[in-house]
C-alpha positions as a Python dict, from the first residue, in 0.01 Angstrom:
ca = {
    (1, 'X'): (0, 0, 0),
    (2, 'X'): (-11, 305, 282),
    (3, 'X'): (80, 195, 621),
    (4, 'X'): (-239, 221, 836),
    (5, 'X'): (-35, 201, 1125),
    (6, 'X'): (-222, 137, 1494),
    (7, 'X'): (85, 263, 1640),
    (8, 'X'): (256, 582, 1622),
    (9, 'X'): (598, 681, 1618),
    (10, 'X'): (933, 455, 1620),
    (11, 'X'): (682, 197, 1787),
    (12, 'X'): (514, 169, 1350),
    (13, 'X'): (845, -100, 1326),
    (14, 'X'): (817, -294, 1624),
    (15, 'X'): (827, -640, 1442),
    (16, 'X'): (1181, -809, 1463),
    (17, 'X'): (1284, -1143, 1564),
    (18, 'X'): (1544, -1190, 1846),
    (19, 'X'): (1821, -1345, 1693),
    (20, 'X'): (2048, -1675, 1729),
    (21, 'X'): (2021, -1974, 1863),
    (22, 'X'): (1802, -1863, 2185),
    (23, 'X'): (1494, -2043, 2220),
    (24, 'X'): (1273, -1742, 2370),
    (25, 'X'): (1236, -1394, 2448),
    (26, 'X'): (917, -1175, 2519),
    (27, 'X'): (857, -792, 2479),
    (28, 'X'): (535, -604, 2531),
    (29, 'X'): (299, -569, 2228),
    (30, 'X'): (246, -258, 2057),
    (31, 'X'): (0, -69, 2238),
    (32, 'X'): (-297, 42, 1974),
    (33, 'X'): (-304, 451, 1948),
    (34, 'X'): (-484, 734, 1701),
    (35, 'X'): (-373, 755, 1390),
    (36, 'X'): (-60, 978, 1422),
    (37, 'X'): (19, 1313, 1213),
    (38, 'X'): (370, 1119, 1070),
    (39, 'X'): (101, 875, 910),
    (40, 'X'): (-120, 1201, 801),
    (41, 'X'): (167, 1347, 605),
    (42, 'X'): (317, 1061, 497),
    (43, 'X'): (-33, 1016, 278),
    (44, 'X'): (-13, 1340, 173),
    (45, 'X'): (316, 1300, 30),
    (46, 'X'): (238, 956, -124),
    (47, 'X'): (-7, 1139, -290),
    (48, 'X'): (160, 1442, -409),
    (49, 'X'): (473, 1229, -480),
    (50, 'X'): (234, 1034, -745),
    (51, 'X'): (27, 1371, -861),
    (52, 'X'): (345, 1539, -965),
    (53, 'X'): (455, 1232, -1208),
    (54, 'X'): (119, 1247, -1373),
    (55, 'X'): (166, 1605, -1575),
    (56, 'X'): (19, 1605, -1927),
    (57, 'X'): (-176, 1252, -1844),
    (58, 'X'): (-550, 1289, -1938),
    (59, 'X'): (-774, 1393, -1677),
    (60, 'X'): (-958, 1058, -1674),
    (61, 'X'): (-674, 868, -1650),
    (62, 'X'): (-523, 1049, -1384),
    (63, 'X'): (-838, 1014, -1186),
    (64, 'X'): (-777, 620, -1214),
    (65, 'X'): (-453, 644, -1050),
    (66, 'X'): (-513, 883, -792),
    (67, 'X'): (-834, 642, -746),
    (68, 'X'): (-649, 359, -708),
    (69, 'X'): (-409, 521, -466),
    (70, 'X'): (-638, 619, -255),
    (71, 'X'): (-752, 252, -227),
    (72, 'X'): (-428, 112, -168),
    (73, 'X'): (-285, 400, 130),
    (74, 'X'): (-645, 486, 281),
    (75, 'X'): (-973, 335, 214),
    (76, 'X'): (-806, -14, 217),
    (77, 'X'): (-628, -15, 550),
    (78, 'X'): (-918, 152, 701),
    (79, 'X'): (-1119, -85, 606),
    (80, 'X'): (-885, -397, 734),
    (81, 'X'): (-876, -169, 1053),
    (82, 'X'): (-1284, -138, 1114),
    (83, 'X'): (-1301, -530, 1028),
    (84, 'X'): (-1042, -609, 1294),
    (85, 'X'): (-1213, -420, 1566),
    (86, 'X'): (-1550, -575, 1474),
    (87, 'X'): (-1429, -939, 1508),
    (88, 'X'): (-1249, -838, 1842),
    (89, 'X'): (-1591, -694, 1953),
    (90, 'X'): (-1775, -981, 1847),
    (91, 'X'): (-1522, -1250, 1985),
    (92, 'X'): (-1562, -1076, 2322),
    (93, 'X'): (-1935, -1066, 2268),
    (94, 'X'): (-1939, -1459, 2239),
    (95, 'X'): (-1714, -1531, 2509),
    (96, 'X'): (-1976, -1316, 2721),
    (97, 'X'): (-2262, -1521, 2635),
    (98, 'X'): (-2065, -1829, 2652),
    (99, 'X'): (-1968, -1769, 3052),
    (100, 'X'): (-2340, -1672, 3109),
    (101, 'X'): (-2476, -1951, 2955),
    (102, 'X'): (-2234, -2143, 3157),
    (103, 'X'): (-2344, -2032, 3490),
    (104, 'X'): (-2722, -2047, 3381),
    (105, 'X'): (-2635, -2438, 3361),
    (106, 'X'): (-2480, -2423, 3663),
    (107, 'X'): (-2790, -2259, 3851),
    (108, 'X'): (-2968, -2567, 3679),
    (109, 'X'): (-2786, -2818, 3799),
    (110, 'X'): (-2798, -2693, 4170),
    (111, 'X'): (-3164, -2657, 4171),
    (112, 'X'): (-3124, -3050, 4047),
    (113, 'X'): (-2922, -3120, 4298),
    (114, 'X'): (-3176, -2982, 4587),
    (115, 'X'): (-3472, -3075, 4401),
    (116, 'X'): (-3305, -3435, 4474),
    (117, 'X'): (-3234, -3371, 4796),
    (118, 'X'): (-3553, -3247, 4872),
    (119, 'X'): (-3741, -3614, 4758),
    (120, 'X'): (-3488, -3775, 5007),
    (121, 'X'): (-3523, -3564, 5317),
    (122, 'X'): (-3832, -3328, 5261),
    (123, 'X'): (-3851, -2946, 5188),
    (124, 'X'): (-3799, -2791, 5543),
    (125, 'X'): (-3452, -3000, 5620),
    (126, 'X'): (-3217, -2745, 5783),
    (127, 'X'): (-2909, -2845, 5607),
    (128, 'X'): (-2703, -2544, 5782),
    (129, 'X'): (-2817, -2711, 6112),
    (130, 'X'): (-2709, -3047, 6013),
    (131, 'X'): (-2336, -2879, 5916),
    (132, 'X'): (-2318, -2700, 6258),
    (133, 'X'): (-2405, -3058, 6442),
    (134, 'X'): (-2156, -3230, 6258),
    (135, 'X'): (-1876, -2977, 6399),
    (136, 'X'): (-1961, -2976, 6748),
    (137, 'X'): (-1980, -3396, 6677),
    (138, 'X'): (-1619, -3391, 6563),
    (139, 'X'): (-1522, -3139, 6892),
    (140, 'X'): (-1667, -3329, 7163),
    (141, 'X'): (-1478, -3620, 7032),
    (142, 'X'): (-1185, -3467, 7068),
    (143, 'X'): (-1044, -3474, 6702),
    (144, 'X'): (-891, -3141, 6756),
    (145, 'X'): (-640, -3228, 7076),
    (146, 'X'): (-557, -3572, 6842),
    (147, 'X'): (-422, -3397, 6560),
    (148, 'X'): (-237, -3224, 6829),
    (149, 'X'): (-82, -3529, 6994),
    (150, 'X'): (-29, -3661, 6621),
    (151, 'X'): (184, -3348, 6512),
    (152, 'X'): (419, -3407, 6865),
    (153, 'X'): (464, -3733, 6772),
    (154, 'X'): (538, -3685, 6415),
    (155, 'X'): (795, -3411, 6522),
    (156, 'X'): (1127, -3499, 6513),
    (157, 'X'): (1269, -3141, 6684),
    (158, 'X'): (1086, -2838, 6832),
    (159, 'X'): (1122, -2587, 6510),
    (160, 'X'): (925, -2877, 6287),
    (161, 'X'): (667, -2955, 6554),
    (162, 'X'): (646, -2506, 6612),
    (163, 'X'): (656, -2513, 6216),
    (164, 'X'): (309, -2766, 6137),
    (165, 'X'): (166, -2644, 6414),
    (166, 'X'): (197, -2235, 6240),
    (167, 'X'): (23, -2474, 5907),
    (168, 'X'): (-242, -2623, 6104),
    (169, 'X'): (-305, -2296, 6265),
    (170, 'X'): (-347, -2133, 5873),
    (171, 'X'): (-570, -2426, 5779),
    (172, 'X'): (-781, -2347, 6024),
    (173, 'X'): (-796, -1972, 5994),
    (174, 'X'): (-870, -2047, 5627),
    (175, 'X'): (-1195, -2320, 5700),
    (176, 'X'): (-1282, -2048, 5980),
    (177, 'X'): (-1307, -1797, 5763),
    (178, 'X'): (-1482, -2021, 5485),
    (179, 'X'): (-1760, -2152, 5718),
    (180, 'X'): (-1851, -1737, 5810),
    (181, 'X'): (-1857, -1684, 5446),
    (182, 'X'): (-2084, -1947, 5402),
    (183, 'X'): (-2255, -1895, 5713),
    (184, 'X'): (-2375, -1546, 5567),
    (185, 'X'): (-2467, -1648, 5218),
    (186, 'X'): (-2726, -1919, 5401),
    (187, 'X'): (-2844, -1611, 5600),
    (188, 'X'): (-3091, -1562, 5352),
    (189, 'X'): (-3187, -1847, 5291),
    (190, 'X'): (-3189, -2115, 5599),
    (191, 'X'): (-3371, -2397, 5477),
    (192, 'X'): (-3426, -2576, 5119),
    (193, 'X'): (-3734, -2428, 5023),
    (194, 'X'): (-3593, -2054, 5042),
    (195, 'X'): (-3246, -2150, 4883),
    (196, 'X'): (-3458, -2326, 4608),
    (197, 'X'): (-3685, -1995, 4547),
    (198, 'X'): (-3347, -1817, 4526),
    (199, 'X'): (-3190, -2020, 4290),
    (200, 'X'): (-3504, -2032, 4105),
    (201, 'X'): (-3511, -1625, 4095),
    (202, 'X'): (-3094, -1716, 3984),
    (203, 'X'): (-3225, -1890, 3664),
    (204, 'X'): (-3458, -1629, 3576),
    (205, 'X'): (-3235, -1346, 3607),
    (206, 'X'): (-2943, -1587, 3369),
    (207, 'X'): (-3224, -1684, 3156),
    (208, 'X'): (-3278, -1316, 3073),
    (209, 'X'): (-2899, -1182, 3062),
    (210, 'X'): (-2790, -1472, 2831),
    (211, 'X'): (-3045, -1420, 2653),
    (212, 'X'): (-2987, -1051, 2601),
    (213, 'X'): (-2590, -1136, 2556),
    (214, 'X'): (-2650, -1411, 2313),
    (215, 'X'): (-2870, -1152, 2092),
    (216, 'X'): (-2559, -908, 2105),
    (217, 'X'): (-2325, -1187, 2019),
    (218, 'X'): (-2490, -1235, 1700),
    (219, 'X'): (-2545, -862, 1637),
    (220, 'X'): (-2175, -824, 1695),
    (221, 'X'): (-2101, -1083, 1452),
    (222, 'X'): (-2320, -954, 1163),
    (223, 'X'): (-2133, -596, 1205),
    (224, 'X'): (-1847, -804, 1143),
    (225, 'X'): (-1962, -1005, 844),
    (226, 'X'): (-2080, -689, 709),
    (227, 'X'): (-1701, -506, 758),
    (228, 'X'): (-1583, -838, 610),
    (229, 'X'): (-1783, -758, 326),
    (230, 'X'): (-1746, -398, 266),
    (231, 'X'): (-1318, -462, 289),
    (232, 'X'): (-1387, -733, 1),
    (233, 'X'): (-1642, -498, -215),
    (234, 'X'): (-1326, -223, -188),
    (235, 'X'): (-1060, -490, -266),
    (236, 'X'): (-1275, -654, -555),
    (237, 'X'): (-1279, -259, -704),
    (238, 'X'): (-897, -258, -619),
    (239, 'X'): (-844, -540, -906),
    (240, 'X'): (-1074, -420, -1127),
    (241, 'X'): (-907, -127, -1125),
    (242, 'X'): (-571, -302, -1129),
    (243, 'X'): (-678, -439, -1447),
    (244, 'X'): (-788, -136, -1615),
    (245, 'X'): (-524, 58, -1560),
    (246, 'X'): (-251, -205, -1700),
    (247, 'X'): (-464, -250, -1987),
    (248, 'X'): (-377, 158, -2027),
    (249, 'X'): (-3, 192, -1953),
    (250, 'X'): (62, 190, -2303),
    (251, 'X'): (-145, 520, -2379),
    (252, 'X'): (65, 696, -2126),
    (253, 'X'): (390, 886, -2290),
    (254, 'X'): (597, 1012, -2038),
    (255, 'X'): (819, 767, -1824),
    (256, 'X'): (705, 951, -1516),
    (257, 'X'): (336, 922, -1577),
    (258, 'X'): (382, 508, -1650),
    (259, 'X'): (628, 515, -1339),
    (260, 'X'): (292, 643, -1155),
    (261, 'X'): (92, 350, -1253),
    (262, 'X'): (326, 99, -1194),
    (263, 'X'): (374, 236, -825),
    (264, 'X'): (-10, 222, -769),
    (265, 'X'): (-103, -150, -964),
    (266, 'X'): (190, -262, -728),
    (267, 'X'): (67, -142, -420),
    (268, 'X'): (-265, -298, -501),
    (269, 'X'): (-102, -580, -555),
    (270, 'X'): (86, -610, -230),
    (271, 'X'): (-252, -566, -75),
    (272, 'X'): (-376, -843, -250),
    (273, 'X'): (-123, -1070, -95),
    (274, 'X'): (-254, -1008, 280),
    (275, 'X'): (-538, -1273, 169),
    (276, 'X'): (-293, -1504, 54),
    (277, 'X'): (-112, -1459, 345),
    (278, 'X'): (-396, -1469, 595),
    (279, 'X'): (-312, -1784, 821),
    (280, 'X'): (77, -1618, 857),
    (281, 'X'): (-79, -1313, 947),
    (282, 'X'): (-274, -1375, 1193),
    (283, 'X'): (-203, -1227, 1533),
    (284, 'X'): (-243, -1391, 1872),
    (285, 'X'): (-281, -1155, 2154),
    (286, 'X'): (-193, -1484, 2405),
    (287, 'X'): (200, -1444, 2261),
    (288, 'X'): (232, -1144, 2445),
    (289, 'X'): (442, -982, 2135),
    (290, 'X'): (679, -1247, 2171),
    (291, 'X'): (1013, -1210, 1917),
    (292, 'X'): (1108, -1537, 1918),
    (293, 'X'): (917, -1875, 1863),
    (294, 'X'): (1070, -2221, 1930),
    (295, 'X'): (1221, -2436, 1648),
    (296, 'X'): (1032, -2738, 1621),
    (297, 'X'): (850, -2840, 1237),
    (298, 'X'): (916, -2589, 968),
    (299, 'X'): (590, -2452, 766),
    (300, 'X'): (560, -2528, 369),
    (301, 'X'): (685, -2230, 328),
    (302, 'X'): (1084, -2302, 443),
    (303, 'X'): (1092, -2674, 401),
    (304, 'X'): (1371, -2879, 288),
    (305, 'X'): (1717, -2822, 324),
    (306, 'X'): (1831, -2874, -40),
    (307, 'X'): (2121, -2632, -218),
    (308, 'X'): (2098, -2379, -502),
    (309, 'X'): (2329, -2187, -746),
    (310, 'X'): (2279, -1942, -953),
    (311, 'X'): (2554, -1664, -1178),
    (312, 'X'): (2561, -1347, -970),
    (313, 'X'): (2786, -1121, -983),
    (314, 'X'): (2809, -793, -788),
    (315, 'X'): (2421, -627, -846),
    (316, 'X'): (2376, -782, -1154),
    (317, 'X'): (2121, -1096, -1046),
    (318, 'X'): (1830, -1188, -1135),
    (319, 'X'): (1484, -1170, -922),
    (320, 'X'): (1329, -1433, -943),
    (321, 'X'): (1653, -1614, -794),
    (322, 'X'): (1780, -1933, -835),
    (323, 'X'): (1774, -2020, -443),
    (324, 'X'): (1462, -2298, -387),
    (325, 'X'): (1295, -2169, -66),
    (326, 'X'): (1398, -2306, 239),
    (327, 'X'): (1757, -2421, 98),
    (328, 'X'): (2046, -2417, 342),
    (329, 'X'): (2311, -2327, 78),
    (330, 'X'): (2283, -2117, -244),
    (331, 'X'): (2507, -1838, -421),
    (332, 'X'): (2830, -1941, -286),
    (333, 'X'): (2761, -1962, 102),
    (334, 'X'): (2541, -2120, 373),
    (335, 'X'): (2168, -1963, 355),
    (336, 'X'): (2133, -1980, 769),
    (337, 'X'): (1856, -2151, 676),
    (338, 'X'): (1806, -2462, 939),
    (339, 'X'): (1397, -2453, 1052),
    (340, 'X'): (1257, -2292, 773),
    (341, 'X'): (1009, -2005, 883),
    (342, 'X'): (908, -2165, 1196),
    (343, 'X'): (1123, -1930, 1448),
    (344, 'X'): (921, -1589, 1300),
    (345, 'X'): (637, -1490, 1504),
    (346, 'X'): (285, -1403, 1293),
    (347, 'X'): (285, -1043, 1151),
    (348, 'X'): (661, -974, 1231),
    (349, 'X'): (846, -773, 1026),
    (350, 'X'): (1095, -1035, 1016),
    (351, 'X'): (846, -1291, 879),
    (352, 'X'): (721, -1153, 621),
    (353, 'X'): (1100, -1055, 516),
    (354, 'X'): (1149, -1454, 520),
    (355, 'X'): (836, -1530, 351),
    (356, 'X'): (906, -1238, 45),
    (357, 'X'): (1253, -1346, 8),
    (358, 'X'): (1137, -1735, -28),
    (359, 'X'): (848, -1616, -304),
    (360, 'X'): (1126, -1490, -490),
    (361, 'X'): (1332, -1753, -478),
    (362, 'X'): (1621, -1550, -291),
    (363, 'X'): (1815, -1723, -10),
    (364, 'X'): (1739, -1608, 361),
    (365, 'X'): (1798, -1767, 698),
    (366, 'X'): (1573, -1891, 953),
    (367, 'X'): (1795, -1711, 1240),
    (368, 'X'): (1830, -1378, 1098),
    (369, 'X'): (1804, -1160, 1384),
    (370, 'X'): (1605, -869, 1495),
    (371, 'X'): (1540, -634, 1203),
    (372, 'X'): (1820, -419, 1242),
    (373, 'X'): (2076, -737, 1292),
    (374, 'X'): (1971, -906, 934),
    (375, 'X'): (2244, -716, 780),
    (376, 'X'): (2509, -816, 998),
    (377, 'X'): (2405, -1176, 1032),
    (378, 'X'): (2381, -1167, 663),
    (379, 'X'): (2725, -1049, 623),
    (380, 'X'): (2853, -1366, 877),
    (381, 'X'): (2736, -1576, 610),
    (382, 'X'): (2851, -1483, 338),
    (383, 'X'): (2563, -1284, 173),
    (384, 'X'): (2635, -963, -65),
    (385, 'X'): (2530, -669, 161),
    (386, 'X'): (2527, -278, 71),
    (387, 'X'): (2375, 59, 10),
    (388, 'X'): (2243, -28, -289),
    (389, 'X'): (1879, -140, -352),
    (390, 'X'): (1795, -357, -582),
    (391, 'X'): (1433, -538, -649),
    (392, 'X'): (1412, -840, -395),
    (393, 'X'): (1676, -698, -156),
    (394, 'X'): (1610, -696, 257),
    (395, 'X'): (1630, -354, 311),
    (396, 'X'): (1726, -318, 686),
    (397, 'X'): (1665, 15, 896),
    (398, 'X'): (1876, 50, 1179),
    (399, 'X'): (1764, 92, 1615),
    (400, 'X'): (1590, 416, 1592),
    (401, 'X'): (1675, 512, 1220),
    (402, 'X'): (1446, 794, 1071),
    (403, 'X'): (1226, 702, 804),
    (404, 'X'): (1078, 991, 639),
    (405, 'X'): (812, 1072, 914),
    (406, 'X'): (885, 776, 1140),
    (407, 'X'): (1132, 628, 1310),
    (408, 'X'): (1245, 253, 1362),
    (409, 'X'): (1188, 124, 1671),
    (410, 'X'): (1488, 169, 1893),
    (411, 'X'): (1533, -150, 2032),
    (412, 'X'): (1453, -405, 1744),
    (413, 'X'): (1481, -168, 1427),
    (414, 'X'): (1295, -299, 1140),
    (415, 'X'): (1330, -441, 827),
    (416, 'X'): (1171, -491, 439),
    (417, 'X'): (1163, -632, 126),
    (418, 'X'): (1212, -379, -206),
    (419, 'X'): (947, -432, -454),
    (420, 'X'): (1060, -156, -703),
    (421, 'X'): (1338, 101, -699),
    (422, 'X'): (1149, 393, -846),
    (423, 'X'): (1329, 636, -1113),
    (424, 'X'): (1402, 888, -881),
    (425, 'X'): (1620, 659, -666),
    (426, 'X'): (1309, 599, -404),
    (427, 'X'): (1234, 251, -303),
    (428, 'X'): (849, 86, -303),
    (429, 'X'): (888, -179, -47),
    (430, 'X'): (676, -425, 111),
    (431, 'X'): (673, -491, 461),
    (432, 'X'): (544, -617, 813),
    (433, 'X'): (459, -602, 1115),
    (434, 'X'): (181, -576, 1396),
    (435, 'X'): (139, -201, 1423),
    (436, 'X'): (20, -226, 1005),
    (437, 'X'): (-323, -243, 913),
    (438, 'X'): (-278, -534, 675),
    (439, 'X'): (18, -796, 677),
    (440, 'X'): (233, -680, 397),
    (441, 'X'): (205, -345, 436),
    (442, 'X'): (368, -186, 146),
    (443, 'X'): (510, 276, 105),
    (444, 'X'): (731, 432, -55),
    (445, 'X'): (1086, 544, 132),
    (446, 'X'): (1299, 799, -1),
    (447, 'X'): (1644, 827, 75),
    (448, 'X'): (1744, 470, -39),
    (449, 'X'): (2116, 523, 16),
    (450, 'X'): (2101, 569, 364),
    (451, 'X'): (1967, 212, 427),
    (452, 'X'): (2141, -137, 414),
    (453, 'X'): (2060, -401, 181),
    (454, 'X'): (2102, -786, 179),
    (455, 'X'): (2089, -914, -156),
    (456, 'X'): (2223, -1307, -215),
}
């Protein structure tokens, strides 16, 4: 499926994990930004890369593919994109009317409180007046000069006695300052029965504005239902037309044409699995972007610390694998695998390596590394790493590698899972990361030689 990517330029790949044993490391999240021209062409070329395979296919059949394609690298994504802005929109909206209605209660329960007050000690009691005596009680009996004497006493040298006195001086400032604050909020209101018209007038004016808010909260969150439907009317068409079209590969002759339609029922798909993998995709702003998650319980997903085998030799292995997901020793050689997926942050690249590689049964390691360090940490243990792709390999893209019309990012690089290695020595891969639209993303690279691949 097309990268829908919220971020443009190396920043597309911003999803590794910092590696080792550390316990925690934070980087600023990917700041959203227009769609980008590298993303523009790189449709275009998706699409002319499929177009050109489909020579001498009928004209209806064509029309599926390029159909489906279109739902897989644009409609799709934009989709996922519009629904994630409308249940931002409508979160905030909520929140709003939440703290209003929380302050309208508020209001209510200080008109309570004077109402109260009011039975005990009548309407016109000055309570500002009352405050003021109570002051000049506590100066004319000298409280003041005692807390004096009591700091002397309590001093055991000069610089401590000069030191609480400096405190006592900044507690005082403070209350000072406090009691002319307060002094001219009561200047409007003086006595009980204006402060209660005020707070009165308070309640009103909530009343109204969480009102208002409460009505946008729910507008807000039927825009989103409606997104949440309209991504799930396109993704419902997406399988249907899945299903059609591998019900028709065997009409189409050339190897070219079927390689076509294999490339697009994949990428729909991949898409598919972003429901499946909803819960591990979800993204919370509070982390700050943060690379690296403490150990602690390991998901389903990378449980158990059992071993594997399996006859490999060189590229020739199988995918599925013979490596039960979470094992800590398969093919030969420690896995790295100690926590299971726990230490991957939700949509990192680096997660979604670890959770493809587990699907299919391959071995991977719970400390791999940023994207760009999988390789070498892969090597370390004993892993079969080259330039060679091969279906189920972690395809790893170096600090600031080019990528067609993008680059890695330069800090953390970036790294994927190959899904198909296309006749023409391209690469489908799935993938991702926070800057995609959906979590996997899925494209097609070209170039496959120039990239490093961990295999088993």
């Amino acid at each position: 499926m097309k990268r829908m990517r919220a971020v443009v330029g190396f920043a597309l790949a911003s999803c590794a994990l910092l590696a080792g044993a550390v316990t925690s490391a934070v980087v600023d999240a990917p700041k959203a930004q227009a769609v980008s021209w590298s993303e523009y062409q790189q449709k275009v070329n998706t699409n002319e890369y499929l177009k050109n395979k489909l020579a001498g296919v009928s004209s209806e059949l064509a029309q599926q593919i390029e159909d489906l394609n279109n739902l897989n690298n644009t409609e799709i994504p934009a989709a996922q994109e519009s629904l994630t802005q409308a249940q931002q929109s409508a979160e905030q909206a909520k929140s709003q009317a939440q703290a209003t209605g929380e302050r309208l209660e508020a209001a209510k329960k200080d008109k309570q409180a004077l109402e109260e007050k009011i039975k005990q000690s009548g309407i016109d009691y000055d309570d500002a007046k009352d405050a003021v005596a109570q002051m000049a009680r506590k100066g004319f009996h000298g409280s003041d000069a005692s807390d004096v004497m009591n700091l002397v006493t309590k001093s055991s040298n000069t610089q401590e006695f000069v030191g609480k006195m400096q405190s006592d001086a900044a507690v005082s400032r403070s209350e000072a300052n406090a009691a002319s604050d307060a002094a001219g909020s009561m200047n409007t209101s003086m006595n009980r029965k204006d402060r209660l018209e005020a707070i009165e007038k308070q309640i009103a004016t909530l009343k109204k504005q969480a009102d208002e808010e409460a009505a946008s909260a729910q507008k807000a969150a039927e825009d989103a239902q409606t997104k949440q439907d309209q991504l799930k009317a396109l993704r419902d068409q997406g399988a249907q037309a899945r299903a059609s079209l591998e019900a028709q590969k065997g009409s189409l002759s050339s190897q070219s044409a079927r390689e076509a339609a294999d490339i697009a029922t994949m990428q729909s798909q991949i898409d598919s699995w972003s429901i499946q993998n909803a819960s591990a995709g979800s993204y919370n702003p509070g982390s700050g972007g943060a690379q690296q998650s403490g150990g602690g319980a390991a998901p389903s997903v990378g449980g158990g610390g059992g071993g594997g085998g399996g006859g490999a030799f060189g590229m020739n292995y199988a995918v599925p694998g013979s490596c039960p997901s979470g094992s800590g020793f398969c093919y030969g050689h420690p896995t790295g695998n100690s926590v299971g997926g726990s230490a991957y942050p939700p949509r990192q690249c680096t997660l979604w390596a670890y959770l493809r590689r587990s699907q299919l049964s391959l071995p991977v390691g719970s400390y791999m590394g940023n994207g760009a360090d999988w390789a070498n940490t892969a090597r370390g243990l004993g892993y079969v790493v080259n330039n060679t792709p091969h279906v189920g390999a972690a395809m790893v893209f170096a600090q600031g590698q080019r990528v067609g019309s993008w680059n890695a990012d330069p800090q953390y690089g970036h790294v994927a899972v190959v899904e198909r290695v296309n006749g023409d020595g391209s690469v489908l891969i799935s993938e991702g990361g926070t800057g995609f639209a959906t979590f996997p993303a899925s494209e097609i690279v070209y170039n496959a030689g120039a990239y490093q691949y961990v295999h088993y």
